[in-house]
Backbone and ligand atoms as CSV (ligand in chain L), in Angstrom:
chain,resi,resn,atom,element,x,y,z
A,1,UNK,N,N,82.391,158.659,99.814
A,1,UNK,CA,C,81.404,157.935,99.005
A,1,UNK,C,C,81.819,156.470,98.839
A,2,UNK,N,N,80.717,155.808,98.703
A,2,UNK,CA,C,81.095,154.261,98.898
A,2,UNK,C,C,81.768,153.734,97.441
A,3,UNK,N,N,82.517,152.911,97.529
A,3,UNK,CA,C,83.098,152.410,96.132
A,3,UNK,C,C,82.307,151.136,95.464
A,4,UNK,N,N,81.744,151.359,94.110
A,4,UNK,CA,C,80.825,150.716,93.158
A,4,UNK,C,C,80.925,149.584,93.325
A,5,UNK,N,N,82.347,149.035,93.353
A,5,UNK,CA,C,82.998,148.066,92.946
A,5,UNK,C,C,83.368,146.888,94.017
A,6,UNK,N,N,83.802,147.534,95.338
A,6,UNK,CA,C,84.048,146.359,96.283
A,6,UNK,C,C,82.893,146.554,97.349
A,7,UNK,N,N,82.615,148.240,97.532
A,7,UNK,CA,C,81.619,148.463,98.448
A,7,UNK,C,C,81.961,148.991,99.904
A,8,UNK,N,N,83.228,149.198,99.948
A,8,UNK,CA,C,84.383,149.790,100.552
A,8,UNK,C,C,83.585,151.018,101.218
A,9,UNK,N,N,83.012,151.527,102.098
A,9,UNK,CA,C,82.570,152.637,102.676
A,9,UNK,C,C,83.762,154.144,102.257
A,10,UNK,N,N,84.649,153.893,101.979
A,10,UNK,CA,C,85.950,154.714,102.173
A,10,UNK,C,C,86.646,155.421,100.831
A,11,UNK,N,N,86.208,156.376,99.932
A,11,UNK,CA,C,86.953,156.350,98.631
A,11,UNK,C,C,87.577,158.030,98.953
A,12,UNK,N,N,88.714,157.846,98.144
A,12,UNK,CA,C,89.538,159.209,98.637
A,12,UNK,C,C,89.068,159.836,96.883
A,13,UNK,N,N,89.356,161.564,97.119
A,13,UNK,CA,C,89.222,162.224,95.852
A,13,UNK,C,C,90.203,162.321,95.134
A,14,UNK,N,N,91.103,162.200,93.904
A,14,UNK,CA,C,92.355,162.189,93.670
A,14,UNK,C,C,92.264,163.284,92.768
A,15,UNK,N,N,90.890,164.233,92.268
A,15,UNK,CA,C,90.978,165.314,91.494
A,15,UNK,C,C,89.631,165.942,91.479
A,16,UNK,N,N,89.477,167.181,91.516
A,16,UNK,CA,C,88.625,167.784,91.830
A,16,UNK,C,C,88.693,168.950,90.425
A,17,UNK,N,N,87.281,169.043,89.750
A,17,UNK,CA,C,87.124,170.259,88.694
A,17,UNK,C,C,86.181,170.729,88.200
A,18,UNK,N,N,85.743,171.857,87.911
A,18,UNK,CA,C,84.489,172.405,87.127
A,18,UNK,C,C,84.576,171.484,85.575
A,19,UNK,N,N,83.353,171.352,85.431
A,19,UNK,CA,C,82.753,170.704,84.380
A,19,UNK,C,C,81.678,171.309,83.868
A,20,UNK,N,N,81.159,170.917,82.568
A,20,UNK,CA,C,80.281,171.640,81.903
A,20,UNK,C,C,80.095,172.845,82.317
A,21,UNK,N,N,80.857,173.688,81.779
A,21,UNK,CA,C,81.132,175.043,81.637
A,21,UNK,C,C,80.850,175.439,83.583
A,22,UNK,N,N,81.292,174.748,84.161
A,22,UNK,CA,C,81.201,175.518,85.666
A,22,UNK,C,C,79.425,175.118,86.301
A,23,UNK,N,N,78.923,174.619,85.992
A,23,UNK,CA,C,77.613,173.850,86.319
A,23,UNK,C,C,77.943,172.469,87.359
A,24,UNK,N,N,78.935,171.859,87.172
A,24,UNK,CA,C,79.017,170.426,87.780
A,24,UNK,C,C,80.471,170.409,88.274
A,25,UNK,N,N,80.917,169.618,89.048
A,25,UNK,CA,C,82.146,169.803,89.702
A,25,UNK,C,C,82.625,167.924,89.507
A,26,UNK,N,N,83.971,167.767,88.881
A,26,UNK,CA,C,83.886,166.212,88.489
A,26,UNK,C,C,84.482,166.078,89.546
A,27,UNK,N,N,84.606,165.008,89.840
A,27,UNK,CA,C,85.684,164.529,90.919
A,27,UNK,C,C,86.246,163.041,90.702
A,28,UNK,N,N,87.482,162.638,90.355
A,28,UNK,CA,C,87.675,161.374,90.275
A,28,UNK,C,C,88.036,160.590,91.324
A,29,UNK,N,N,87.371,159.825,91.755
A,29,UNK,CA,C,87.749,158.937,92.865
A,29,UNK,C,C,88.497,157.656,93.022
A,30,UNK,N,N,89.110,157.718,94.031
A,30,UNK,CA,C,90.359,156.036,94.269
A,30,UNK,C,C,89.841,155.535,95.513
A,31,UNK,N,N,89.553,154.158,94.907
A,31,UNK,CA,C,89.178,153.157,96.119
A,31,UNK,C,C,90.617,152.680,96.831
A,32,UNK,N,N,90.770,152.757,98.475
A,32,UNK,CA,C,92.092,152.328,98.743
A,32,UNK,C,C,91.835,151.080,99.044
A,33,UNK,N,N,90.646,150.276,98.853
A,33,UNK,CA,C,90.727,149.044,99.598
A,33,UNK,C,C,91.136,148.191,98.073
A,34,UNK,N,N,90.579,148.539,96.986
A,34,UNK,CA,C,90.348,147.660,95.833
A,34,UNK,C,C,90.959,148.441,94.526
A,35,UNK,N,N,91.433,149.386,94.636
A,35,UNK,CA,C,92.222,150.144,94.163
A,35,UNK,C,C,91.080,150.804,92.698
A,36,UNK,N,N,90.011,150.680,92.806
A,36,UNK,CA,C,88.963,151.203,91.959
A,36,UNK,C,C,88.922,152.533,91.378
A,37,UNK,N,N,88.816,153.241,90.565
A,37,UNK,CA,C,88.694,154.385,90.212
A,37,UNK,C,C,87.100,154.691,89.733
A,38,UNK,N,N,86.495,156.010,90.014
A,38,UNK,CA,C,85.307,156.153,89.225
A,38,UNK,C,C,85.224,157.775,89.599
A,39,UNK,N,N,84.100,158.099,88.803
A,39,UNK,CA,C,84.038,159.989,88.890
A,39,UNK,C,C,82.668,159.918,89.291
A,40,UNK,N,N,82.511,161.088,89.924
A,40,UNK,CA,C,81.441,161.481,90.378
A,40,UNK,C,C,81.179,162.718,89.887
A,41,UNK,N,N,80.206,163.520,90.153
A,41,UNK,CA,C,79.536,164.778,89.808
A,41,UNK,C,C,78.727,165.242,90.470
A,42,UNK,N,N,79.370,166.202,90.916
A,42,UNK,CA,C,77.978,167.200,91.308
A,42,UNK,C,C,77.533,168.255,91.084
A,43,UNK,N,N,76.149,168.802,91.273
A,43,UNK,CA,C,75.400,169.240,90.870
A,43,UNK,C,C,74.623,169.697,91.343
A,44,UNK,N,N,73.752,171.408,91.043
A,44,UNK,CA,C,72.837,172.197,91.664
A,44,UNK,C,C,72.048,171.225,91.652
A,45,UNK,N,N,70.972,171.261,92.375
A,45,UNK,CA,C,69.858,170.369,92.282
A,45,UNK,C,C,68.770,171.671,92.862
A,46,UNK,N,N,67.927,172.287,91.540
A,46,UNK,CA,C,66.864,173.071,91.693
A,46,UNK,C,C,65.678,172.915,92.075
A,47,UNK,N,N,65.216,172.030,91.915
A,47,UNK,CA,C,63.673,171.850,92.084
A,47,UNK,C,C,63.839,170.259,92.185
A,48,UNK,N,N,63.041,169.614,93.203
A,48,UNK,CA,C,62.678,167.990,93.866
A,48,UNK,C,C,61.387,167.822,92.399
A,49,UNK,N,N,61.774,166.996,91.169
A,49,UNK,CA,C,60.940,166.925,90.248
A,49,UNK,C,C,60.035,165.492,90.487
A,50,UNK,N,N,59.020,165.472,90.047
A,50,UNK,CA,C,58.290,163.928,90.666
A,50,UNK,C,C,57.816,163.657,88.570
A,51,UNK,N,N,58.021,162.345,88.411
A,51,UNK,CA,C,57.732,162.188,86.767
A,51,UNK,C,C,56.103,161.372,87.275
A,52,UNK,N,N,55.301,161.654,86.584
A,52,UNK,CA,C,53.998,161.048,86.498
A,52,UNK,C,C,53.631,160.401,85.383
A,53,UNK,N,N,53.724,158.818,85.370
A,53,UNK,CA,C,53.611,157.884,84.234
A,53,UNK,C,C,52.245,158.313,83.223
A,54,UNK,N,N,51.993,157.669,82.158
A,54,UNK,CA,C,50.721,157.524,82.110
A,54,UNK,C,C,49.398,157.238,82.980
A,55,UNK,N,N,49.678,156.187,83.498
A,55,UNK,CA,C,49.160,155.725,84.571
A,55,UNK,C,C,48.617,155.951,85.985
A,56,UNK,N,N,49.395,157.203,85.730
A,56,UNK,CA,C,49.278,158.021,87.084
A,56,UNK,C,C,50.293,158.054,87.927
A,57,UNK,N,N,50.932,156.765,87.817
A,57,UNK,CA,C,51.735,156.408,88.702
A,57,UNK,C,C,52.737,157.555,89.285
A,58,UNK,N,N,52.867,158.041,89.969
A,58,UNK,CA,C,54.505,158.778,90.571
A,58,UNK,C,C,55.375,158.924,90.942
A,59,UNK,N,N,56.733,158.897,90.556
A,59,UNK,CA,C,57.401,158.876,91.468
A,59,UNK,C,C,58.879,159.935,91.072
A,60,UNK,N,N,59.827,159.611,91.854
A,60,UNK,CA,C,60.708,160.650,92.041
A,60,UNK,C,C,61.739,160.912,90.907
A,61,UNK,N,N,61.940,161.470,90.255
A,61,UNK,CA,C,62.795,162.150,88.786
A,61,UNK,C,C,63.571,161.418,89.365
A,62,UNK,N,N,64.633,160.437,88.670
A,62,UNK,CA,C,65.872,160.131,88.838
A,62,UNK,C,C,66.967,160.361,87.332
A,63,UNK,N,N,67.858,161.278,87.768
A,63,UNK,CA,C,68.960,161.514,87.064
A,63,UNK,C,C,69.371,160.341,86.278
A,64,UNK,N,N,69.976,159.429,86.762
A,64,UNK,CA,C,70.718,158.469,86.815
A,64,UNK,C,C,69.864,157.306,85.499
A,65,UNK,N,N,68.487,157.513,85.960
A,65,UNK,CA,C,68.054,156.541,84.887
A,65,UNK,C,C,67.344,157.130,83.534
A,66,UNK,N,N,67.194,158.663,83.389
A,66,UNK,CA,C,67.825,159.206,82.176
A,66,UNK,C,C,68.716,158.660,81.742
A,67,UNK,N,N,70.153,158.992,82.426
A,67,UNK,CA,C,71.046,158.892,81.929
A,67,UNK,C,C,71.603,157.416,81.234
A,68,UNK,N,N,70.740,156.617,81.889
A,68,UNK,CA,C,70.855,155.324,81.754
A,68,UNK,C,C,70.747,154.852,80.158
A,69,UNK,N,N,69.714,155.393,80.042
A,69,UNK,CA,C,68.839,155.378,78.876
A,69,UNK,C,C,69.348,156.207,77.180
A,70,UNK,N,N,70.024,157.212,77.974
A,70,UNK,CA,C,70.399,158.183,76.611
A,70,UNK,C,C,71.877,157.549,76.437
A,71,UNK,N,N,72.429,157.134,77.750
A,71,UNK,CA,C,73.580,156.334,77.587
A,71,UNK,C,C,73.582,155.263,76.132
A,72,UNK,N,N,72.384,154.078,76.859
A,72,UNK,CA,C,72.534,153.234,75.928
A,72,UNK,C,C,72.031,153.515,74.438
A,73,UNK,N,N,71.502,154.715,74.233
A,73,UNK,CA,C,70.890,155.319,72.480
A,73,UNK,C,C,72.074,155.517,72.340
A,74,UNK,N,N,72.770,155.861,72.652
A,74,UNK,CA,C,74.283,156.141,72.483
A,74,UNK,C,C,75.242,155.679,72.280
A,75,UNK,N,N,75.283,154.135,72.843
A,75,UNK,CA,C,76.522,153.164,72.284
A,75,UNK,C,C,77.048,153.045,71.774
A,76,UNK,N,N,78.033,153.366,71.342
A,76,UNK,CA,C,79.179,153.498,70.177
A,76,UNK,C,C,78.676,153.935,68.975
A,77,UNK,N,N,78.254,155.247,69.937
A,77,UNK,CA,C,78.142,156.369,68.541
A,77,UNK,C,C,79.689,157.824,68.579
A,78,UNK,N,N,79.695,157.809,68.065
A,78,UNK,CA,C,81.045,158.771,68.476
A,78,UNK,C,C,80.553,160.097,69.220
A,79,UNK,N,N,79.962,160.104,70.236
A,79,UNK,CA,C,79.546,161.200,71.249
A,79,UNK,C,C,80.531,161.656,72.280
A,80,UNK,N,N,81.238,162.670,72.398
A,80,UNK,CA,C,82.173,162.733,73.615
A,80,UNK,C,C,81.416,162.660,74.840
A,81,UNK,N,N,81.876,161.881,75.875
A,81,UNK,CA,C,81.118,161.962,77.229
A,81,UNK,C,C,81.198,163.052,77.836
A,82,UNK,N,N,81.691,163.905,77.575
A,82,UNK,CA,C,81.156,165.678,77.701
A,82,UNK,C,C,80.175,165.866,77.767
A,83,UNK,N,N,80.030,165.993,76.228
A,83,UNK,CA,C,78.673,166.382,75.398
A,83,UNK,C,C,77.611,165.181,75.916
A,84,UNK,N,N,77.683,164.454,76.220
A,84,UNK,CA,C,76.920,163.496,76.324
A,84,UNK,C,C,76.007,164.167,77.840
A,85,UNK,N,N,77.106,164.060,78.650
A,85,UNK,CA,C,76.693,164.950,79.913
A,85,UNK,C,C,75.934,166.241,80.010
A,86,UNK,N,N,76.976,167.368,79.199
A,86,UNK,CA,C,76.058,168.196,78.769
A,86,UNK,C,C,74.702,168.171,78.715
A,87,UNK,N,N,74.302,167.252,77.911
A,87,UNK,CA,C,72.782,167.407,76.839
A,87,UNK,C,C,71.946,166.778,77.745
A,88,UNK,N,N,72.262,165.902,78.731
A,88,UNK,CA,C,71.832,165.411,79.845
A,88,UNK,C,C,71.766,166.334,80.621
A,89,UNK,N,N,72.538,167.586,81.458
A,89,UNK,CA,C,72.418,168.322,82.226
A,89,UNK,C,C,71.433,169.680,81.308
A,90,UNK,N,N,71.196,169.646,80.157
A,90,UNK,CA,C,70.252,170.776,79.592
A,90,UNK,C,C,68.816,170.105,80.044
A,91,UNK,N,N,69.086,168.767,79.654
A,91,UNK,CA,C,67.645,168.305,79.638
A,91,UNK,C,C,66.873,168.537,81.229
A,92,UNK,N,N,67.614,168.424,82.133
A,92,UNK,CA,C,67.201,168.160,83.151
A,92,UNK,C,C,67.278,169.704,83.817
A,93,UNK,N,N,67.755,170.781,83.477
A,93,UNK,CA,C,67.707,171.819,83.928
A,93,UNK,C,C,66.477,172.612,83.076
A,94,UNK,N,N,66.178,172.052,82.083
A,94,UNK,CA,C,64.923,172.302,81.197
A,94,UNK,C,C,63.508,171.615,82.044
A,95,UNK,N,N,64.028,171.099,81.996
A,95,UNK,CA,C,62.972,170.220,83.114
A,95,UNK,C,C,62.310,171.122,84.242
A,96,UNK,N,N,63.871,171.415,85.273
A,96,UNK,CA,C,63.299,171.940,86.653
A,96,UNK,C,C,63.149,173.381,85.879
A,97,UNK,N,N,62.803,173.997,85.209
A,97,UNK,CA,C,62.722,175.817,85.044
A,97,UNK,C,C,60.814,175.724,84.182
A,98,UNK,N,N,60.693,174.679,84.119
A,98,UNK,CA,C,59.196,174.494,83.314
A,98,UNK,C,C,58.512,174.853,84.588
A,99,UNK,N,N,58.428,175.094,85.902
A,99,UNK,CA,C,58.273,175.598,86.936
A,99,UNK,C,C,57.012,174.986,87.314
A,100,UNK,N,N,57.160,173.417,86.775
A,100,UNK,CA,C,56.421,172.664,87.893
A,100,UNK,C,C,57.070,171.580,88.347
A,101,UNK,N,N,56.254,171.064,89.647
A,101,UNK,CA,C,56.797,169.644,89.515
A,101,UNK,C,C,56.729,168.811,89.204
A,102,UNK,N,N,55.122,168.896,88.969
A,102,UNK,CA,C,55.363,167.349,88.224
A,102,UNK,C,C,55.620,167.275,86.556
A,103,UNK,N,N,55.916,166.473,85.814
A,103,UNK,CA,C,56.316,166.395,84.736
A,103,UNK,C,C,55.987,165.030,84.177
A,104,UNK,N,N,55.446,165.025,83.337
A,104,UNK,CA,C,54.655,163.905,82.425
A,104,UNK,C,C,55.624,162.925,81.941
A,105,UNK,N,N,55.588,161.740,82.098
A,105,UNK,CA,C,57.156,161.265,81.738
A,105,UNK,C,C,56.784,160.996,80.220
A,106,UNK,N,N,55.887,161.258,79.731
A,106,UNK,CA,C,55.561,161.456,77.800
A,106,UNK,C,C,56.250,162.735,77.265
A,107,UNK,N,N,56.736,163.654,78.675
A,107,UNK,CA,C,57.587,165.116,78.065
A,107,UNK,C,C,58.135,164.569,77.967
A,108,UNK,N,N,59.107,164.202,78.883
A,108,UNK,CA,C,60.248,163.538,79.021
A,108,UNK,C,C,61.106,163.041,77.769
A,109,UNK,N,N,60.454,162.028,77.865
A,109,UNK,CA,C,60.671,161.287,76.414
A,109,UNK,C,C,60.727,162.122,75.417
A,110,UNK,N,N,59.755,163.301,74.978
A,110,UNK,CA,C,59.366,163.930,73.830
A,110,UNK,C,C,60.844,164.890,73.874
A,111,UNK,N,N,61.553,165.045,75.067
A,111,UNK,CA,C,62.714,166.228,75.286
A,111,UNK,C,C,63.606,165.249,74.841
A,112,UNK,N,N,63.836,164.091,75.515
A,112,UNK,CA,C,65.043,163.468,75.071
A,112,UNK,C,C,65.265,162.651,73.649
A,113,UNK,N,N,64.241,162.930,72.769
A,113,UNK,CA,C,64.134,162.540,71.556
A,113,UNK,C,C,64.899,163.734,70.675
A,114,UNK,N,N,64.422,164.958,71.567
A,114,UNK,CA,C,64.167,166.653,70.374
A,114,UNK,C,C,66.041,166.450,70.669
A,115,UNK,N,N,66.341,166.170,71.882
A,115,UNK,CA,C,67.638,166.865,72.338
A,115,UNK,C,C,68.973,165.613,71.686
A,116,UNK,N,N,68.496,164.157,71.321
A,116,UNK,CA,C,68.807,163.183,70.867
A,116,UNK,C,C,69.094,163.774,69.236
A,117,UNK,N,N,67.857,163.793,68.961
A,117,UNK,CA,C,67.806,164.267,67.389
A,117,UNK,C,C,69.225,165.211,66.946
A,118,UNK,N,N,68.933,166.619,68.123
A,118,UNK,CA,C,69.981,167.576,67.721
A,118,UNK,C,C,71.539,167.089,67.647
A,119,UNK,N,N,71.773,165.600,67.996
A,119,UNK,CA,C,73.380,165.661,68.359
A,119,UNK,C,C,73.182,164.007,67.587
A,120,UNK,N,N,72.550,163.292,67.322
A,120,UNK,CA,C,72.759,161.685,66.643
A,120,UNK,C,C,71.891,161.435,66.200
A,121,UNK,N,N,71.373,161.120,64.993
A,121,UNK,CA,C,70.585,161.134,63.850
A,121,UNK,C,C,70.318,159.187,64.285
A,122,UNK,N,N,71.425,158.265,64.273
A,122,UNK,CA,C,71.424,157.201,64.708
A,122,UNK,C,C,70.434,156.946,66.284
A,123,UNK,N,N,71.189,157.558,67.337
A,123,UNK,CA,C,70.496,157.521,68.563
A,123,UNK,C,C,69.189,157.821,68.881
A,124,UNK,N,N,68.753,158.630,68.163
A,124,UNK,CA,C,67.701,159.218,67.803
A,124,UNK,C,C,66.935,158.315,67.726
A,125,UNK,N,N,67.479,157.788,66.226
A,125,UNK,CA,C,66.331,156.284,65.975
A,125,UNK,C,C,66.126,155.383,67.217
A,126,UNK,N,N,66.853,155.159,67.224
A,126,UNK,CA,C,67.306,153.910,68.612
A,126,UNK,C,C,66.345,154.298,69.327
A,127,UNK,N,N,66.391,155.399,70.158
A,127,UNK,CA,C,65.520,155.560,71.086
A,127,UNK,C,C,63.746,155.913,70.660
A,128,UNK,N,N,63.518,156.845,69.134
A,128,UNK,CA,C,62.519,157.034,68.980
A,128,UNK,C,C,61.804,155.687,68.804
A,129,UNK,N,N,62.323,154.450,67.936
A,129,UNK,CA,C,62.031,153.175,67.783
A,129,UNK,C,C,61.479,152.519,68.380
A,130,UNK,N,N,61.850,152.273,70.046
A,130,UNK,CA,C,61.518,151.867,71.135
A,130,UNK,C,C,60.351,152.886,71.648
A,131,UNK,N,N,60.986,154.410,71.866
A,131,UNK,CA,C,59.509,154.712,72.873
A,131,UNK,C,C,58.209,155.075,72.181
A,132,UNK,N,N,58.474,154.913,70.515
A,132,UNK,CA,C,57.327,154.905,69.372
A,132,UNK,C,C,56.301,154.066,70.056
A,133,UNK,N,N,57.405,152.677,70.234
A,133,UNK,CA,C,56.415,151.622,69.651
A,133,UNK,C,C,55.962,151.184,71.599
A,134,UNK,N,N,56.395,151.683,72.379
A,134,UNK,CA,C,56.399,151.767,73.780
A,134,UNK,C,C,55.211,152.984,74.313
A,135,UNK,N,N,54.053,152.732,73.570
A,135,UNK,CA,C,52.635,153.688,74.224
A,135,UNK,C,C,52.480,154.071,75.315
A,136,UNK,N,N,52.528,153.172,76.332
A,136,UNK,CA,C,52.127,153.333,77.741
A,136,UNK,C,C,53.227,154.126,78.054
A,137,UNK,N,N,54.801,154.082,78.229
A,137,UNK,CA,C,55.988,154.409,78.287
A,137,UNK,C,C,56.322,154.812,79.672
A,138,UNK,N,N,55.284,153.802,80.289
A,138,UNK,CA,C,54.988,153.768,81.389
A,138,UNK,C,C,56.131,153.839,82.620
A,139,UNK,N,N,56.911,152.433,82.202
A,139,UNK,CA,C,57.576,151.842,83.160
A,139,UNK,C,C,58.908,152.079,82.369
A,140,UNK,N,N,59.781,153.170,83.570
A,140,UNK,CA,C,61.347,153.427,82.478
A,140,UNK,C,C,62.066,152.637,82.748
A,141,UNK,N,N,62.059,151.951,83.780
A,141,UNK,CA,C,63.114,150.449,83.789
A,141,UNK,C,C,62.880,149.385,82.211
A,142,UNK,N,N,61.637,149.014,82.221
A,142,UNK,CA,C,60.751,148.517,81.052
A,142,UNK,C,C,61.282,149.044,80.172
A,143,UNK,N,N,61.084,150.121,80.258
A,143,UNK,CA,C,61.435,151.005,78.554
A,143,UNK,C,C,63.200,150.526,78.382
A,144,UNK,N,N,64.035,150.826,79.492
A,144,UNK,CA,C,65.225,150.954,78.978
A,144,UNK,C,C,65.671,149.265,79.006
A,145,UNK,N,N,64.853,148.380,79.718
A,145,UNK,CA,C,65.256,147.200,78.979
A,145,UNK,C,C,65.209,146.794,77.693
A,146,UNK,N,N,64.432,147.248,77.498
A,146,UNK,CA,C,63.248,146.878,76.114
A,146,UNK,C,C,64.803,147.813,74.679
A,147,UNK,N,N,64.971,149.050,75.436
A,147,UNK,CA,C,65.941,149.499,74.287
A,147,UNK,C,C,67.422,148.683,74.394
A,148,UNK,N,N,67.480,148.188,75.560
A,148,UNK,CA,C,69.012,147.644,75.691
A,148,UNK,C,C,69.531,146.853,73.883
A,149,UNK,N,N,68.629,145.363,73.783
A,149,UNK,CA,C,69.211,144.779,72.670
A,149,UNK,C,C,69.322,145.522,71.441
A,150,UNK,N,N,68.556,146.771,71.371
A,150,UNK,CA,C,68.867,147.133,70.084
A,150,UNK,C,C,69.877,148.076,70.133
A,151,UNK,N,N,70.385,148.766,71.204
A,151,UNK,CA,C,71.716,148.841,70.919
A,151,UNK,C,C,73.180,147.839,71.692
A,152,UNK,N,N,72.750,146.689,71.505
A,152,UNK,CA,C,73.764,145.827,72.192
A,152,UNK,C,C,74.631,146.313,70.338
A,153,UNK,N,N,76.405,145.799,70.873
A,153,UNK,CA,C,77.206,145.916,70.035
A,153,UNK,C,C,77.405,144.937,68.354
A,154,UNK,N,N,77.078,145.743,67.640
A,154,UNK,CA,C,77.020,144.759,66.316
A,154,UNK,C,C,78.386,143.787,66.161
A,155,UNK,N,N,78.432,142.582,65.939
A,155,UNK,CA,C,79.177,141.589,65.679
A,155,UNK,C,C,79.587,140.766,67.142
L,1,ZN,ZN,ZN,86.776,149.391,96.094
């Protein structure tokens, strides 16, 4: 896998392990060109999910910008990145077992609020705040810019 950081085509595995209870397999990786470290994960991947905006618009479920998003509701809230993962891997396995594909990205939101709520009363806000006042909730790049400053770091 390519390395984040220099872009190095070449990263070796330096540890390999089950994660979230045997669902995901971590792996920490070493860049030999730039000496980089980062983890990866993998993961069943059940069902090819497509999110359908308001708008109609469609396109392809991406993991990553969930995660993006519940990340930043999250900012220095005392969440272990476990659990953090976890609640991210429920959401999205909740997702593919609703046994369709497409998926309204207004669920979406409505899951990662319910599943927010259950673990940060703070994050919660953060995020309900933004996709409250975010109707269309159209565009999740949009959306998760739009939440970035309010959880940028106080002081
Ligand atoms: Zn590197």
């Amino acid at each position: 896998m390519r390395c984040p950081f220099c872009l190095n085509q070449d990263t070796q595995v330096k540890d390999s392990r089950p994660a979230e209870e045997n669902v995901a397999i971590r792996r920490r990786r070493l860049c030999p060109a730039c000496g980089g470290r980062f983890t990866t994960y993998e993961r069943v991947q059940l069902r090819d999910l497509v999110v359908v905006k308001t708008s109609g618009r469609r396109e392809d479920f991406d993991r990553d910008k969930l995660e993006r998003s519940i990340r930043i509701a999250l900012q220095k809230r005392p969440i272990e990145p476990e659990r953090m993962e976890q609640m991210i891997s429920g959401i999205v396995r909740r997702l593919e077992s609703m046994g369709e594909t497409d998926i309204s990205s207004k669920l979406i939101g409505e899951i990662v609020m319910e599943s927010l709520a259950r673990i940060d009363t703070v994050a919660y806000v953060r995020f309900a705040s933004v996709y409250k006042n975010f109707q269309a909730a159209d565009d999740f790049d949009r959306f998760v810019s739009e939440l970035r400053p309010l959880a940028k770091p106080e002081g």
